[in-house]
VEXTORMAR-605325 format. One record per residue (C-alpha): x, y, z; residue in three letters. Coordinates in steps of 0.1 Angstrom, whole numbers, m for minus. Layout:
% VEXTORMAR-605325
@u=X v=Y w=Z tiro=ALA $
...
//
This chain:
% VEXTORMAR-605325
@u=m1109 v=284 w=241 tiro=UNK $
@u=m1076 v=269 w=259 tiro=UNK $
@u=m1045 v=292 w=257 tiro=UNK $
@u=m1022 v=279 w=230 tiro=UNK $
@u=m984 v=266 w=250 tiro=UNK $
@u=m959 v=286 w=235 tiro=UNK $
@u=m927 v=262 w=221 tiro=UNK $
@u=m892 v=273 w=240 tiro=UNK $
@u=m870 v=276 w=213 tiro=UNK $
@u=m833 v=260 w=216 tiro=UNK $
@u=m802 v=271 w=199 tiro=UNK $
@u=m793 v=235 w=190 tiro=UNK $
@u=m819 v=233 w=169 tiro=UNK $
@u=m821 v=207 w=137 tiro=UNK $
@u=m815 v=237 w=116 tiro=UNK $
@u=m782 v=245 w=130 tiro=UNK $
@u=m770 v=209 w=135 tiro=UNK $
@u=m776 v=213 w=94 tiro=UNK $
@u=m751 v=239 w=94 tiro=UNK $
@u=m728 v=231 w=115 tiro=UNK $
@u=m721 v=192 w=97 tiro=UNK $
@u=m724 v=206 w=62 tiro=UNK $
@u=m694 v=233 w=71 tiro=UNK $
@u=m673 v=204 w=88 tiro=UNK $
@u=m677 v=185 w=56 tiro=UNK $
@u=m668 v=211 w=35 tiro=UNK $
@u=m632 v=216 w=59 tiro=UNK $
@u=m627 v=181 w=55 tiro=UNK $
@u=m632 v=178 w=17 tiro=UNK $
@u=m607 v=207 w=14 tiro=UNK $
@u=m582 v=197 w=38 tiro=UNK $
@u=m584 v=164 w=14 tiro=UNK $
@u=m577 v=181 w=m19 tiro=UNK $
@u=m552 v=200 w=m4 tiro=UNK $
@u=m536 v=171 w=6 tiro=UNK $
@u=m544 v=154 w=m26 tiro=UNK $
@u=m522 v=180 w=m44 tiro=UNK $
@u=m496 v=183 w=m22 tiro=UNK $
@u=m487 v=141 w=m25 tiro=UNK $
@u=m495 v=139 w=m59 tiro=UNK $
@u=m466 v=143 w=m89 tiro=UNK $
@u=m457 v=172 w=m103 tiro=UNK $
@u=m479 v=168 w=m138 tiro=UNK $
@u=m465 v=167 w=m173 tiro=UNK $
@u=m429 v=157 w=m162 tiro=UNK $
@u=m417 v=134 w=m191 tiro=UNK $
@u=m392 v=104 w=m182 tiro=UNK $
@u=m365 v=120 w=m205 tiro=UNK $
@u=m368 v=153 w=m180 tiro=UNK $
@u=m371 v=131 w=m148 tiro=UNK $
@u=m342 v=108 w=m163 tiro=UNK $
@u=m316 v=145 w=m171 tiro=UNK $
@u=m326 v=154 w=m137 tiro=UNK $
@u=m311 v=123 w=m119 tiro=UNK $
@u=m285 v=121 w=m138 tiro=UNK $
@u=m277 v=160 w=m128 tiro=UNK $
@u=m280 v=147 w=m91 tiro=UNK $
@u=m253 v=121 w=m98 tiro=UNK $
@u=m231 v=141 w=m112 tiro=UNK $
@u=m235 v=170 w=m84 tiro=UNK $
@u=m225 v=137 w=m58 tiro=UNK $
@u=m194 v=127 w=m78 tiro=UNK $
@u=m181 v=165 w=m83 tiro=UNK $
@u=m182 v=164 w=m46 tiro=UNK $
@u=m166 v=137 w=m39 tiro=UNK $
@u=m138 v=145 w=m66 tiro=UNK $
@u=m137 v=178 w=m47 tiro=UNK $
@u=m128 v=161 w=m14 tiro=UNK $
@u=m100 v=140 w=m25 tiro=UNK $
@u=m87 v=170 w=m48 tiro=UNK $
@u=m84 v=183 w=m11 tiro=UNK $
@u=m69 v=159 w=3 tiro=UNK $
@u=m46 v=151 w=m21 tiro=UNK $
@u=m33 v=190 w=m21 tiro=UNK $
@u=m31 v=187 w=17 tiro=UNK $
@u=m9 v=157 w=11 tiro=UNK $
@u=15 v=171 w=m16 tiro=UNK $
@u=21 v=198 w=7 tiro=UNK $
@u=33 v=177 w=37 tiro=UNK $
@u=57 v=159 w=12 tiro=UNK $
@u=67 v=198 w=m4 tiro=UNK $
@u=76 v=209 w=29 tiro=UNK $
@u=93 v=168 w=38 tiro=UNK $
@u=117 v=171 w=10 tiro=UNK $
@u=125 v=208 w=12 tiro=UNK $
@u=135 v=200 w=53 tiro=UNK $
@u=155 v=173 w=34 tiro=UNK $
@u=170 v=193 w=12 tiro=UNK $
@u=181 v=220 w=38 tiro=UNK $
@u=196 v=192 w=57 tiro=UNK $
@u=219 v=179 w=33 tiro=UNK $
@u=227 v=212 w=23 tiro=UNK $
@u=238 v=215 w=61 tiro=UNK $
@u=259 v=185 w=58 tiro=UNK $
@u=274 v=195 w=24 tiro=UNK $
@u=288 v=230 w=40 tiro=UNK $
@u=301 v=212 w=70 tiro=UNK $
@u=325 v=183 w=46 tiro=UNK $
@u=335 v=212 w=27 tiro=UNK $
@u=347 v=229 w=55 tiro=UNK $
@u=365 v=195 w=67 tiro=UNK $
@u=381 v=189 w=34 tiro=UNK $
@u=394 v=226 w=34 tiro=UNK $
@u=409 v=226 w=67 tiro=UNK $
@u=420 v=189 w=70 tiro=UNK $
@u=458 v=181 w=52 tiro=UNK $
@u=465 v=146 w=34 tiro=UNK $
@u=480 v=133 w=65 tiro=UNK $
@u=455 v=142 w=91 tiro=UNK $
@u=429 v=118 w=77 tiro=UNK $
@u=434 v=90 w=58 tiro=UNK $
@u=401 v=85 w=43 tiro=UNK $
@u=396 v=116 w=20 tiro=UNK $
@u=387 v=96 w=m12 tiro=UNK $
@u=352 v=82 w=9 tiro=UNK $
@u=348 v=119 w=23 tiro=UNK $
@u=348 v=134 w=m13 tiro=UNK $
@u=324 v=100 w=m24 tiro=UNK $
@u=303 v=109 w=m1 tiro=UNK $
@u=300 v=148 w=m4 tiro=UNK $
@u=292 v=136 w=m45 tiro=UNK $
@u=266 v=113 w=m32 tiro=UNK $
@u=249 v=139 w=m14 tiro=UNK $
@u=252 v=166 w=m41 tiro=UNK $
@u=230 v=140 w=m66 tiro=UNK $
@u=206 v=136 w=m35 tiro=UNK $
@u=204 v=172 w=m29 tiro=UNK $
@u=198 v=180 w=m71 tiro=UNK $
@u=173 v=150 w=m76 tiro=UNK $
@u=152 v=164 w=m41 tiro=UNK $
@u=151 v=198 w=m55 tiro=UNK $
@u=142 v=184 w=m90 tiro=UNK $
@u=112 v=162 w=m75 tiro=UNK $
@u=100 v=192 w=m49 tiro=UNK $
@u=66 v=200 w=m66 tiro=UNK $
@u=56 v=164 w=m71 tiro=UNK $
@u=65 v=153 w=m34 tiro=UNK $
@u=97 v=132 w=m25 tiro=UNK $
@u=94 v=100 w=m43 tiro=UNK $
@u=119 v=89 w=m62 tiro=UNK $
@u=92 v=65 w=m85 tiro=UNK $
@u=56 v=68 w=m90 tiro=UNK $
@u=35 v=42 w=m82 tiro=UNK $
@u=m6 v=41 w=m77 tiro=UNK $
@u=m25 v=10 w=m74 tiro=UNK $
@u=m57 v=m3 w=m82 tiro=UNK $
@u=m68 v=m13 w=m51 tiro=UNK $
@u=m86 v=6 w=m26 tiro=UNK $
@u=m59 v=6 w=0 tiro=UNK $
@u=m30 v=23 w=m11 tiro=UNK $
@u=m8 v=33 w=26 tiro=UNK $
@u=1 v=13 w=50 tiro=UNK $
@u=4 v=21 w=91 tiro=UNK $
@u=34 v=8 w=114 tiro=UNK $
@u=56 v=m1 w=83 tiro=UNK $
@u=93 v=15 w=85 tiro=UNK $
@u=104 v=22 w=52 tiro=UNK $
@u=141 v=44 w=64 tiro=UNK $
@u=169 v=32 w=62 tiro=UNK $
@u=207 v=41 w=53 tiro=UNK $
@u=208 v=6 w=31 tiro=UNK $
@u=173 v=m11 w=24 tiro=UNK $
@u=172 v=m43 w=10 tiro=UNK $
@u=141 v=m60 w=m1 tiro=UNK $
@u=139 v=m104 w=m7 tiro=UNK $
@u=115 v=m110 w=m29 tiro=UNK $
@u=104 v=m147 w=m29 tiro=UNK $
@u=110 v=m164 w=m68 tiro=UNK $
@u=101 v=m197 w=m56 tiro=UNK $
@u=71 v=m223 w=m73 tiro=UNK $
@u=48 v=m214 w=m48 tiro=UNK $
@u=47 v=m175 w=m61 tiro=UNK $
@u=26 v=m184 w=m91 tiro=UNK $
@u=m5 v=m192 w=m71 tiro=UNK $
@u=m22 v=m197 w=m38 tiro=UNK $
@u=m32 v=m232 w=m38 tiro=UNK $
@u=m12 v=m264 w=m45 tiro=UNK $
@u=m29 v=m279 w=m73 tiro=UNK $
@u=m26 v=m246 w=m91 tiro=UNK $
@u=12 v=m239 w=m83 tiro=UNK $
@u=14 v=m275 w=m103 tiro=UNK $
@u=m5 v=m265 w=m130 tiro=UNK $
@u=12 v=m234 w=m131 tiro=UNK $
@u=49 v=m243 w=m127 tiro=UNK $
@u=45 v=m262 w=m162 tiro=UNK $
@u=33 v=m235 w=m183 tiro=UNK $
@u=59 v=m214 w=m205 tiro=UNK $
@u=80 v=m183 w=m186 tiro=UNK $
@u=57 v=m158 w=m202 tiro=UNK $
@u=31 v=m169 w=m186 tiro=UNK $
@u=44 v=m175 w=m151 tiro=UNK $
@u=55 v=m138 w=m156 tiro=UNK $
@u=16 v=m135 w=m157 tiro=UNK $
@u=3 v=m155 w=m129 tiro=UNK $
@u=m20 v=m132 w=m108 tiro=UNK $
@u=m3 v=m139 w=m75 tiro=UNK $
@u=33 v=m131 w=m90 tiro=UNK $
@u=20 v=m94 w=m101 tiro=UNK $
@u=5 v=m84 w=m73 tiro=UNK $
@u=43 v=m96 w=m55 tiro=UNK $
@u=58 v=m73 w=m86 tiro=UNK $
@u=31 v=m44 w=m77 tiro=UNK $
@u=41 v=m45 w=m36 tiro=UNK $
@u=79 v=m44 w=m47 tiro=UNK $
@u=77 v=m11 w=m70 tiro=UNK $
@u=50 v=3 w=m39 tiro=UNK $
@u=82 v=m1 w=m14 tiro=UNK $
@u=108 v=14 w=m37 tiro=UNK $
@u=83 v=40 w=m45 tiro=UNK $
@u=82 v=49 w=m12 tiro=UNK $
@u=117 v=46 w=1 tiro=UNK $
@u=133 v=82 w=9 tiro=UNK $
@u=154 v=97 w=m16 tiro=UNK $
@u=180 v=95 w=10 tiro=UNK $
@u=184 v=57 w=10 tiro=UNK $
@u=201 v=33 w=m6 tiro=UNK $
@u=185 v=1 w=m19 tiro=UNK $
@u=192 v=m31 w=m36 tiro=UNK $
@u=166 v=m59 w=m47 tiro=UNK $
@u=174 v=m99 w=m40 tiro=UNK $
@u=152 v=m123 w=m56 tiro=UNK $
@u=154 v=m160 w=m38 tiro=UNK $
@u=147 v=m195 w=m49 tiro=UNK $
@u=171 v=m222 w=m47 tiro=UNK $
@u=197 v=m197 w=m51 tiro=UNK $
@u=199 v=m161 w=m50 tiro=UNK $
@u=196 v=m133 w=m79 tiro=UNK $
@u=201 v=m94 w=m78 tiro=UNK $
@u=173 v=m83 w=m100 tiro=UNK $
@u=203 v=m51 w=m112 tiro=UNK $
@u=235 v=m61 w=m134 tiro=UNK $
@u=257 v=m94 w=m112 tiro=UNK $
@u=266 v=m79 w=m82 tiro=UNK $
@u=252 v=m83 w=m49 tiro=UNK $
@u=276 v=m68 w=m25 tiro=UNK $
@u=264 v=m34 w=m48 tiro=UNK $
@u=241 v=m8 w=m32 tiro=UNK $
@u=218 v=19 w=m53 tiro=UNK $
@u=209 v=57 w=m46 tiro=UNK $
@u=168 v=59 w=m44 tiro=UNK $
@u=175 v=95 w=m57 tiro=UNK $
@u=188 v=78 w=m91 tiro=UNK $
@u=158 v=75 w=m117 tiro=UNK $
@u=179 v=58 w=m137 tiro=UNK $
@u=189 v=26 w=m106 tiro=UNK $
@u=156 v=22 w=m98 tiro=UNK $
@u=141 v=21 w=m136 tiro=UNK $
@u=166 v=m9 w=m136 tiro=UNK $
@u=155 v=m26 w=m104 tiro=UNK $
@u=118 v=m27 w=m116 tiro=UNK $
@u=126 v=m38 w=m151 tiro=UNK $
@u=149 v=m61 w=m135 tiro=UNK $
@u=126 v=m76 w=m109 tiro=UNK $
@u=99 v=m81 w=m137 tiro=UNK $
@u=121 v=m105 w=m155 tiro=UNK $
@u=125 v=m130 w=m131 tiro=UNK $
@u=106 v=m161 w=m136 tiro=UNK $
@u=91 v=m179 w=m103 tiro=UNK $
@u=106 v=m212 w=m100 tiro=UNK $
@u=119 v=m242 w=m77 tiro=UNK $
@u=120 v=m246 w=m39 tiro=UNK $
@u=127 v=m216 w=m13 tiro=UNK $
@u=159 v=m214 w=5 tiro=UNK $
@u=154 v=m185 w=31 tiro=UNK $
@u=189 v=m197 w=52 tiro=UNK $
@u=210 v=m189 w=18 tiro=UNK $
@u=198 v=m153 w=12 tiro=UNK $
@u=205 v=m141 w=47 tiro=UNK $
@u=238 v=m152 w=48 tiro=UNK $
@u=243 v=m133 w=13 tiro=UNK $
@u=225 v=m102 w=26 tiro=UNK $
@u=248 v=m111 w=59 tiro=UNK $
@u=279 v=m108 w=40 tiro=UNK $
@u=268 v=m74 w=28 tiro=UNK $
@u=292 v=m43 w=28 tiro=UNK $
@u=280 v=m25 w=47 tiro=UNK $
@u=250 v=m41 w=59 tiro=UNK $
@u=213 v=m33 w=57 tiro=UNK $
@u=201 v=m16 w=88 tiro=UNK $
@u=161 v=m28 w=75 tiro=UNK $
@u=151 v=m56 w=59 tiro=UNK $
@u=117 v=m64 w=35 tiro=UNK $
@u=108 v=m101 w=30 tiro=UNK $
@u=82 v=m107 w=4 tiro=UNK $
@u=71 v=m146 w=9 tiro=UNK $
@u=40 v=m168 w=8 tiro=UNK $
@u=55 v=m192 w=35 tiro=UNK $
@u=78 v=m209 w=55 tiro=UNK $
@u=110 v=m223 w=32 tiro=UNK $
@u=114 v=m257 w=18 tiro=UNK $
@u=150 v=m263 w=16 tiro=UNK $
@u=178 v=m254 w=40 tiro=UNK $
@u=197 v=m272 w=72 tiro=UNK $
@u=169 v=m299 w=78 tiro=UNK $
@u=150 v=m302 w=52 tiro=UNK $
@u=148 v=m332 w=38 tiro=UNK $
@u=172 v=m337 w=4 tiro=UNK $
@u=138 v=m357 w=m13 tiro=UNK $
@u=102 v=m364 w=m15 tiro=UNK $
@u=78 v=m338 w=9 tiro=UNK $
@u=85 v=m318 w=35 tiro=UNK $
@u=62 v=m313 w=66 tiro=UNK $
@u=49 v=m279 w=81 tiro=UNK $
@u=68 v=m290 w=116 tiro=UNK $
@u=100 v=m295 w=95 tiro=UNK $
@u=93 v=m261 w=75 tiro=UNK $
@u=95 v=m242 w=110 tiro=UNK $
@u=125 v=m258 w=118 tiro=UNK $
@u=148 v=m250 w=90 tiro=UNK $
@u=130 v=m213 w=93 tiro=UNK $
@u=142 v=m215 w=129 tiro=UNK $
@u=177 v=m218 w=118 tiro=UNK $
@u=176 v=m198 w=88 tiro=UNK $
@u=168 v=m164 w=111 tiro=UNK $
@u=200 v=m176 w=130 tiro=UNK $
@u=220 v=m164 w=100 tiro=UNK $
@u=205 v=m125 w=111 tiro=UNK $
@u=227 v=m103 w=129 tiro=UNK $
@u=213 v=m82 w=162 tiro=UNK $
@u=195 v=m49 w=155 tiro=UNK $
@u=185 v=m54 w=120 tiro=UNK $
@u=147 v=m48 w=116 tiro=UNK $
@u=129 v=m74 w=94 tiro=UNK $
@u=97 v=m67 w=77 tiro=UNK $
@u=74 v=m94 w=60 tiro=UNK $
@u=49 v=m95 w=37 tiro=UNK $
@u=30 v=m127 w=39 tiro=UNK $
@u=7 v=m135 w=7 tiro=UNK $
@u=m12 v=m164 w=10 tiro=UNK $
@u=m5 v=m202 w=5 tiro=UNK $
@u=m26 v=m233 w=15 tiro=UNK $
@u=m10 v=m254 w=36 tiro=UNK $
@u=15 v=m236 w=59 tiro=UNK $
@u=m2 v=m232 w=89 tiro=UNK $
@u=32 v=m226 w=106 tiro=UNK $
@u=43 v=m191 w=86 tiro=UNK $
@u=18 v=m164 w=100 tiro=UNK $
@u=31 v=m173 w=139 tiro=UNK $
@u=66 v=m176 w=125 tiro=UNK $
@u=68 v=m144 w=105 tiro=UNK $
@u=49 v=m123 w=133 tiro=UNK $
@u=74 v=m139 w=158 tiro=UNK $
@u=103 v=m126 w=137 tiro=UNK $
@u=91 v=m93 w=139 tiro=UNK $
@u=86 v=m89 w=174 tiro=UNK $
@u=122 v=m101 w=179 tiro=UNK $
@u=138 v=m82 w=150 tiro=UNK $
@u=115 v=m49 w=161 tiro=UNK $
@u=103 v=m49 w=126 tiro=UNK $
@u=69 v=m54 w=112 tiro=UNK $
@u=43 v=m83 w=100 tiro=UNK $
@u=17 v=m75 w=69 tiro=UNK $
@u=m8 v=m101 w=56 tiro=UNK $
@u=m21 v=m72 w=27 tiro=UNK $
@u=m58 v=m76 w=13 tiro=UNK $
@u=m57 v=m92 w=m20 tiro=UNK $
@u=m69 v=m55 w=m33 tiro=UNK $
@u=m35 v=m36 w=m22 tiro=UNK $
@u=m13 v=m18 w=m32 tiro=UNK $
//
């Protein structure tokens, strides 16, 4: 009988092949329900619980972001604290050094005593209302938009004697033609209420809010002819540091009722024939004025002829007074953003177009 061949035997066998795919299969089927459980929502979450814990979420982001401007807004009332107490040391520096003039000087040695002691009272008053308005910062009127934008950069706002023209003309009630027409015929109450004239109201009470409590101000409103917004007096300047002045100016200014053409040439030769002067100017205008040497006595007026009679009207402006202008918008005068801009370059002042959401 032939010898039986004896079968070599192999590790790699069917048998372990077996083995070896049913245990990859079971590491992939777990790897899958891990997975699985891992992507898959957290059961038995209602939508009432899901919906509490969003708006938890929201209100986590908007305590934060109420905590950040809380921050900043301490940060910024202490730079005004610490303005208005280096104010108030100041003219308390000034006060000691008249009262030691008007001790030592004799009637005869000066002949100007009454406007020495007029001005030692005037900085008394400043010195009392800085001290009074220390913790809330050094405005003399408080005034917060509702626009996003509430500062502006590059905008002087010193000054010994400020004086702010606010345009009253036609054009104020709107920023197209065809509305300004519709406008201009509607009663003074509602002129008063014309969107365009508020926000001109709104920018007026943000520059006396923010004049320092060591100026003096007054407010001229323009048409064809020229209005202080306070009592009959122009040649009449007010203390910033008096509540009680500027409480009249913004009641005053929110009287007056938009109307007629613009005459830029009259108002500075009035705020020319000031005593004293203003060392800074604010113009609040939508464009270029109608009436004036030039103009035309009747019927339309022409953007070139606009210019022209602007051209002479800043010849009315002494040297070194500063103007500042802020243009609002008006359809049609393509000639008043290079003329304004042009003026304040010369005049070393400043040229604003503000965004229809400021102040």
């Amino acid at each position: 009988m032939p010898r039986r061949k004896i079968r070599e035997t192999s590790t790699f066998s069917l048998s372990f092949l077996d083995i070896m795919s049913c245990g990859l299969g079971a590491a992939v089927l777990i790897f899958l329900l891990l997975k699985h459980v891992v992507d898959s929502p957290i059961p038995n979450q209602e939508p009432q619980v899901m919906a509490e814990i969003d708006l938890l979420e929201e209100e986590i982001l908007e305590g934060e972001e109420d905590l950040v401007r809380i921050r900043n807004t301490i940060s910024d009332v202490s730079d005004e604290s610490v303005t208005a107490q280096g104010l108030a040391r100041k003219i308390q520096e000034e006060l000691e050094e008249l009262k030691s003039v008007l001790v030592e000087i004799t009637p005869d040695s000066i002949p100007d005593i009454p406007g020495l002691k007029a001005k030692l009272a005037k900085l008394e008053n400043q010195k009392a209302a800085i001290e009074s308005t220390v913790p809330a910062g050094n405005k003399a009127f408080e005034f917060t938009g509702d626009g996003e934008r509430q500062y502006l950069t590059g905008l002087r706002l010193g000054g010994d004697n400020v004086l702010i023209l606010v345009d009253s003309s036609a054009s104020m009630l709107d920023e197209s033609i065809v509305n300004v027409l519709r406008r201009r015929n509607m009663s003074d109450e509602l002129k008063r209420q014309a969107p365009k004239w508020e926000r001109t109201l709104a920018i007026t009470q943000w520059i006396v809010a923010n004049l320092p409590l060591s100026s003096d101000f007054q407010i001229l409103s323009f048409s064809d002819e020229v209005n202080p917004v306070v009592s009959d007096e122009v040649n009449a300047w007010y203390e910033v540091a008096d509540r009680v002045s500027v409480a009249s100016a913004v009641q005053g200014i929110n009287q007056v009722v938009p109307k007629n053409g613009t005459n830029l040439e009259q108002v500075f030769e009035v705020a020319m024939s000031m005593t004293p002067k203003p060392d800074n100017i604010f113009v609040l205008t939508d464009g270029l004025p109608t009436i004036g040497e030039g103009a035309p006595e009747s019927g339309s007026i022409s953007g070139a002829q606009r210019y022209q009679v602007f051209r002479r009207a800043v010849q009315k402006l002494a040297p070194g007074i500063p103007v500042n202008t802020m243009l609002l918008p008006l359809e049609g005068d393509n000639y008043a953003a290079g003329a304004f801009w042009s003026l304040a370059i010369r005049t070393q002042g400043s040229f604003v177009t503000p965004a229809r959401d400021w102040p």
